[in-house]
N, C-alpha and C positions, 0 to 999 in steps of 0.2 A: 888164608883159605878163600875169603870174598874174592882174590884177583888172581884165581886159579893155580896159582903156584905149588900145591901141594899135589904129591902124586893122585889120583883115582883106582882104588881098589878094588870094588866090585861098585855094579848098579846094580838098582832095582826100576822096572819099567813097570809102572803099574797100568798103565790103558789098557781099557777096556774089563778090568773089576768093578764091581758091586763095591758101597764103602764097607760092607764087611770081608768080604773079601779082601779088599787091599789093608783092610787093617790087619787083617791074620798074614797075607806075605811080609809085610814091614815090620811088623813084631821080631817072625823069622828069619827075616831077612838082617835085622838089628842082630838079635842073638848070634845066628851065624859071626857076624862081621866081629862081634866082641868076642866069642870065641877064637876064631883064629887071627885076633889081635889085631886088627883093620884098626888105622888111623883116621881116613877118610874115603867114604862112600858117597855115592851121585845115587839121589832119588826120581826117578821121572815120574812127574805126577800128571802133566798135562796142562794145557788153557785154558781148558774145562768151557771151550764158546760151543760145542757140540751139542750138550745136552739141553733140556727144555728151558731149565731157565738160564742159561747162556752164558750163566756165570763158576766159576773154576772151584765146585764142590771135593776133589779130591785135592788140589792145592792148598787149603783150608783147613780140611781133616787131616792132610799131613803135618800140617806146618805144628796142630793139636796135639795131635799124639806124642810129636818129638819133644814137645815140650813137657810129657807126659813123662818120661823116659827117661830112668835113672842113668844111662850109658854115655847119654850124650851131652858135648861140651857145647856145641853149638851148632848151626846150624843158616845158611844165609841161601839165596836164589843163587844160581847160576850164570856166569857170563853165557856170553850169546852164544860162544864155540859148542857150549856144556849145555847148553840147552835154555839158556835166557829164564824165564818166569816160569818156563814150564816143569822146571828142573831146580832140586836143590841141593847143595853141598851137604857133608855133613859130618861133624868133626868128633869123633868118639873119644872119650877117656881115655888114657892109658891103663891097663889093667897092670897091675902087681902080681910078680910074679910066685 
C-alpha cells in the first residue's frame, strides 16, 4: 500500500470543510467504500499551512478517526504522485461475504 502499488478505488477530497463537516463525509465516505467492498481508498485531507495556525488540523483529525474505525486495516500518507502529506492511502478489511 505505502509504495502505491495497490489499485485506488474512490477518494474523498476534503478542502475546504469545517472538522465537522469532514468528519460526517469520511464516516460516509468509509461506509460507502465497505459497502461496495473497496479495498483501497485515497483521502485528501490537505497541508493544513492555510489556516490561522498554519498547521495541518484536518490531517490530524483524519489520521484520528481512521484509527477510530472498525473497517480499517490500515492506513499510511501518500507518495508524492497521490498527493504526498497531504493525502492518505487507506486499506479497508475484507468484508465476508
Amino acid at each position: 500500500m505505502k509504495q502505491g502499488k495497490i489499485a485506488i478505488q474512490a477518494e474523498l477530497d476534503l478542502h475546504g470543510y469545517t472538522i465537522d463537516q469532514a468528519r460526517e463525509r469520511l464516516l460516509a465516505f468509509i461506509d460507502l467504500a465497505v459497502m461496495r467492498k473497496y479495498r483501497c481508498v485515497r483521502i485528501i485531507h490537505g497541508k493544513g499551512y492555510r489556516g490561522q495556525a498554519k498547521t495541518p488540523v484536518l490531517k490530524s483529525k483524519t489520521y484520528c478517526w481512521l484509527t477510530q474505525l472498525p473497517d480499517i486495516l490500515a492506513f499510511s500518507s501518500c507518495q508524492s504522485k497521490d498527493g504526498g502529506t497531504g493525502a492518505v492511502y487507506v486499506l479497508l478489511k475484507r468484508v465476508a461475504n
